[in-house]
N, C-alpha and C positions, 0 to 999 in steps of 0.2 A: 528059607529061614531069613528073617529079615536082617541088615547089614548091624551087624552090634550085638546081636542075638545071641550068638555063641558065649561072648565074651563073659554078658552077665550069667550065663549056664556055668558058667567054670568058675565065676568067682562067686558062685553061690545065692546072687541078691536077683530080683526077679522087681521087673517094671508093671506086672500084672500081681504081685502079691495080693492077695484076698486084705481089707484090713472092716473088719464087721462094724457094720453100720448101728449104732445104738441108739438107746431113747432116752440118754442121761444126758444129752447134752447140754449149755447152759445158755439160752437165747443173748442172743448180742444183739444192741439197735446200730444198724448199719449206716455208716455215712459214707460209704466208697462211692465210685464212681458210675455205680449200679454192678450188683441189683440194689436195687433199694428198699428201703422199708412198704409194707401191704395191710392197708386197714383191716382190722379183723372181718369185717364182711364181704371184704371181696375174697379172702384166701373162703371164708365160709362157704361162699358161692359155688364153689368147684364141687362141694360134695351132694350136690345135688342127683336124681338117680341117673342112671345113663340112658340115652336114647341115641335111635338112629340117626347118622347122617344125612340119611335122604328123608326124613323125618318132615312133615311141616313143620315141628315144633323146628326143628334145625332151621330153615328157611325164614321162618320168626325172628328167630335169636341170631343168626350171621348179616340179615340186612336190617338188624336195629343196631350193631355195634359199627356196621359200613358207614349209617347212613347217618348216626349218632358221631361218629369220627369225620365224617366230613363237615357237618354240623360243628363242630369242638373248632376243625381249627380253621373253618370258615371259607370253604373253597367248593369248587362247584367243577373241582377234576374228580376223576373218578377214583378210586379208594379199593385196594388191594390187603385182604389181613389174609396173611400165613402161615400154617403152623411151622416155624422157623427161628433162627438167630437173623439179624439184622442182615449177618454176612450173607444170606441167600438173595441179596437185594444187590448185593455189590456183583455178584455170578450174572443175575440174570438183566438186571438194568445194561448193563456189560456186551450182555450177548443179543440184548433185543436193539441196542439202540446204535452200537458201532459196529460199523463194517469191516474197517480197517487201523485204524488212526483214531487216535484221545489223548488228549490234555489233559495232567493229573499236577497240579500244584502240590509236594510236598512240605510239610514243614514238622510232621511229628510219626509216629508208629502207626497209626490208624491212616493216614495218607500216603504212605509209604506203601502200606500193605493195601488198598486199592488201589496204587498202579501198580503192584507184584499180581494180583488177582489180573487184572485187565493182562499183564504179560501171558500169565499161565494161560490165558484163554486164546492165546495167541493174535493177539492185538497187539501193534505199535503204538508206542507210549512214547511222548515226549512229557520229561519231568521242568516242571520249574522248582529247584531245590533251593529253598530257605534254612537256617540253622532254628533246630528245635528252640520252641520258644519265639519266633518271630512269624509275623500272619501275610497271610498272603497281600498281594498288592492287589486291587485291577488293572490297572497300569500295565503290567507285565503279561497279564491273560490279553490286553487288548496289541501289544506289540508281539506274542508268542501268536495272534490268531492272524494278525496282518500279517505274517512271515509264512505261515503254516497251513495246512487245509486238514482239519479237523471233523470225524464224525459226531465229535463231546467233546466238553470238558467236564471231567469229574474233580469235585471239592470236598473236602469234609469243612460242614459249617461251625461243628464244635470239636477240637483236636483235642481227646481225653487225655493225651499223654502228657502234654503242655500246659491245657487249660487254657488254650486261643482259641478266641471265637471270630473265626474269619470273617470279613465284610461280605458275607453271602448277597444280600440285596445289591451289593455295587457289581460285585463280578456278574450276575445275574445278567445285570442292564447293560453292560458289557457285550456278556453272550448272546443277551438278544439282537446287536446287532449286526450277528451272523444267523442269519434265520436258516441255514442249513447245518446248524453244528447245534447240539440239544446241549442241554445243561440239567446232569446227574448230580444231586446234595445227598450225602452221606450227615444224616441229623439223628444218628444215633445218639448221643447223648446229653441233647438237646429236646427236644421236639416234644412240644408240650409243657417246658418249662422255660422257652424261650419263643415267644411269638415271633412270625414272620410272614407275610403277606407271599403265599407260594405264585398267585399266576401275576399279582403284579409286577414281580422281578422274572418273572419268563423261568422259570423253574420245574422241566419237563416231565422230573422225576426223583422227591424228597420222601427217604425211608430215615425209619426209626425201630428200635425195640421193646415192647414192652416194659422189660426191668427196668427202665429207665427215669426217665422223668414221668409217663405215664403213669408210674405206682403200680404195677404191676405183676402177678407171677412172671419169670423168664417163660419162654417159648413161641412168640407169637412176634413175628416180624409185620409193618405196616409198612405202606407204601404209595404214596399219591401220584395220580399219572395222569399228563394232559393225553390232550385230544390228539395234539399230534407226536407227538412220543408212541399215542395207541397205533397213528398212522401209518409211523415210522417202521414199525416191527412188518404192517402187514404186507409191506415193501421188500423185505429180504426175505431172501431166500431159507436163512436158519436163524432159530432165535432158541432162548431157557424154553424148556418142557412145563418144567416145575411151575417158574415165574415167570412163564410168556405173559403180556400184557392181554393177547388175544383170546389164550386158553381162557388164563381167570377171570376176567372183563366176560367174553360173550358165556361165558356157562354160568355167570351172577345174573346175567340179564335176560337169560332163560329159566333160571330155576330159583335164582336168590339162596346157591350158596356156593360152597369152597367145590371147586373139581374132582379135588381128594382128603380121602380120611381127614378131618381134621381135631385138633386136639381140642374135642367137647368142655369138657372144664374149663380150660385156660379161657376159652370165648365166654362161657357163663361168668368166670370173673372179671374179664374185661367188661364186659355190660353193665357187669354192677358198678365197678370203678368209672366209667363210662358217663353214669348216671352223677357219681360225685361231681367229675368235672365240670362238667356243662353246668350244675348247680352251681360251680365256682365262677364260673364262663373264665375264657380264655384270658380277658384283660386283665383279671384279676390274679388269675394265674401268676402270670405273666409278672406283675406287681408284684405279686409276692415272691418272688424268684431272683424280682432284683434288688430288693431286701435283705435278703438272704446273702448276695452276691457281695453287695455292700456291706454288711457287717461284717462276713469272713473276711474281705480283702482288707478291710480299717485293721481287724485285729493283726490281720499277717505282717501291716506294714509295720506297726505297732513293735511284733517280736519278731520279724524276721524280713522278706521281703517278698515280690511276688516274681514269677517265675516269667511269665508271658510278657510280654511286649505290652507298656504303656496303653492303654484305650485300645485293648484290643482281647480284653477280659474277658472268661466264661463266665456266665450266668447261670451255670451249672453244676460247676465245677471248677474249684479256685485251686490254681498249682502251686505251692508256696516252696521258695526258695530257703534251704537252711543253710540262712549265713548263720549259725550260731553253732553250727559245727553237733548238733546232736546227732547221737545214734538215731537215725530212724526207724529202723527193724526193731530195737528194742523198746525204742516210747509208741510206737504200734502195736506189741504185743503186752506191753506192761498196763496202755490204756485198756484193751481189751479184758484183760483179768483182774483189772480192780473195778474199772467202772463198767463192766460189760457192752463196750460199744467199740466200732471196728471202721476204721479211716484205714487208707490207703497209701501205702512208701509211694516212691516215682517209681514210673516208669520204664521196665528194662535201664539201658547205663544209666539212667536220674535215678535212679532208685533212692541213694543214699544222700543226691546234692538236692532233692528236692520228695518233698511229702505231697498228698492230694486230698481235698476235703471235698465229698459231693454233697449238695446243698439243693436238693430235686426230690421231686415227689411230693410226698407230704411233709415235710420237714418244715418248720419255721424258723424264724429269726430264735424265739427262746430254746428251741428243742440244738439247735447248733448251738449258741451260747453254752450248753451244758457241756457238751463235747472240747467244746476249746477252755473251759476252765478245767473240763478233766486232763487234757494235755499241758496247759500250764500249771498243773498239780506235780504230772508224771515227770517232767520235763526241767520242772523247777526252775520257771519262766518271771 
């Protein structure tokens, strides 16, 4: 019985209560930090009929969304989609590419918890800790790696909890000049709504999710891997099953598809959404993102203040500090039931000193404008 288990049995209340799932619900337009909102043709896409995975039509549709993703964000490493949360990238990047020893710069909850991941996998972690809200340095990656003998350094390049967007390109150029110590980016919710040049910053291995900036249903984790990162893995002795670089790479380039089952739908709407991007191209993207990034943080200075360290903003994800002393929990839920739309409190302990607006996917400058005068409604701003 598991440790706690009794206790809810005697007072009566149950952490598995059934509570029935309905069809009354009342749609909300999401602006959290993902998932995000999904054009109606790509959720369409999913109900397409089912077919095999070992299917040609499979082999079709998994090396048009690889080779269309590598295509998007302009790289000529090789391209990993599976059916996953982002977290199965932080396991197996983890376990393919350190032997021993990794550099994990903290500064927020999602940094934190990839060097807790890297410990549980029984790797030595050395942290450089930052107070939440402040980005990392290179400076400090380049004095931590002159001291140290490192198999990695793992970074998150957009800290969700914060809303820092670390100088991913400078730590990169950094790591590169330890050419035996790889460099793992954690662009979870980032990636594809913040361009970045992955092999010119030396960048062995940048994952993402779906729900993300993508536009996409959850369940589909992506993951770009150099050549030598692929090298790296063939070299040790144990590496991820699941996310081996080697499994999923050489059974792509023997068959043109995933190793195992994967989630048929989620790929048919990724290819649709696929097909949006690329019609936007990346630049554009990109442009439009920090648009977006730029208005919310005008407005936040406007009525409140921004959470993250000066020039060192998400373009994803803007953290705003409540100096104005409001309820957050309640102007989060009062937004949601007048104007049906759904932003995000802070962060475990920010919860209540700081709110989160995500501004990714399809989202514009106008479609957020609507959001922030419906908080300055609820809020009475």
């Amino acid at each position: 019985m598991p440790s706690g288990f009794e206790s809810v049995l005697t007072t009566g209340g149950s952490v598995t209560e059934k509570r029935e799932y309905k069809d009354d619900y009342q749609d909300k337009t999401l602006y959290l930090p993902g998932p995000t909102e999904v054009r109606e043709d790509v959720i369409e896409a999913m109900a397409e009929p089912m077919f095999g995975h070992r299917m040609d039509r499979m082999t079709d549709l998994y090396t048009t969304i690889v080779e269309d993703t590598k295509e998007f964000l302009g790289t000529d490493n090789d391209v990993i989609v599976l059916t996953a949360s982002g977290t199965e990238f932080w396991e197996s990047t983890t376990l393919n590419l350190v032997e021993d020893s990794m550099l994990v710069p903290t500064s927020g909850a999602f940094s934190e918890r990839q060097a807790n991941v890297a410990e549980r996998l029984g790797k030595d972690v050395d942290r450089i800790e930052y107070d939440w809200g402040q980005a990392v340095k290179p400076d400090d990656i380049r004095d931590a790696l002159e001291s140290g003998d490192y198999d990695a350094v793992g970074a998150v390049m957009n800290e969700t909890s914060t809303g820092v967007r670390n100088p991913i390109e400078e730590i990169g150029d950094v790591v590169a000049e330890y050419p035996d110590t790889y460099f793992i980016v954690d662009a979870i919710s980032c990636l594809g709504g913040d361009q970045i040049d992955i092999e010119a910053h030396g960048i062995d291995a940048i994952f993402t999710s779906t729900q993300k900036a993508f536009a996409m249903p959850p369940g589909l984790a992506v993951c770009a891997v150099s050549d030598a990162a692929y090298e790296r893995e063939l070299e040790k002795d144990s590496a991820s099953w699941y996310g081996g670089f080697q499994r999923c790479l050489d059974y792509y380039d023997r068959k043109g598809q995933t190793h195992s089952t994967p989630a048929i739908p989620l790929m048919l709407a990724y290819r649709q959404q696929m097909k949006h991007m690329l019609d936007e191209t990346h630049d554009a993207r990109d442009q439009r993102h920090q648009e977006m990034a730029e208005y919310t943080r005008e407005w936040a200075r406007e009525h409140f203040d921004l959470y993250p360290e000066a020039g060192y903003e998400s373009q994803t994800v803007t953290c705003i500090e409540n100096t104005q002393g409001i309820n957050v929990a309640e102007t989060v839920e009062a937004v949601s039931e007048k104007y049906d739309m759904v932003f995000s409190s802070g962060y475990g302990d920010i919860s209540e000193e700081s709110f989160r607006i995500g501004h990714m996917g399809e989202h514009t400058v106008e479609s957020i404008k609507e959001l922030t005068d419906a908080i300055e409604d609820v809020a009475d701003l």
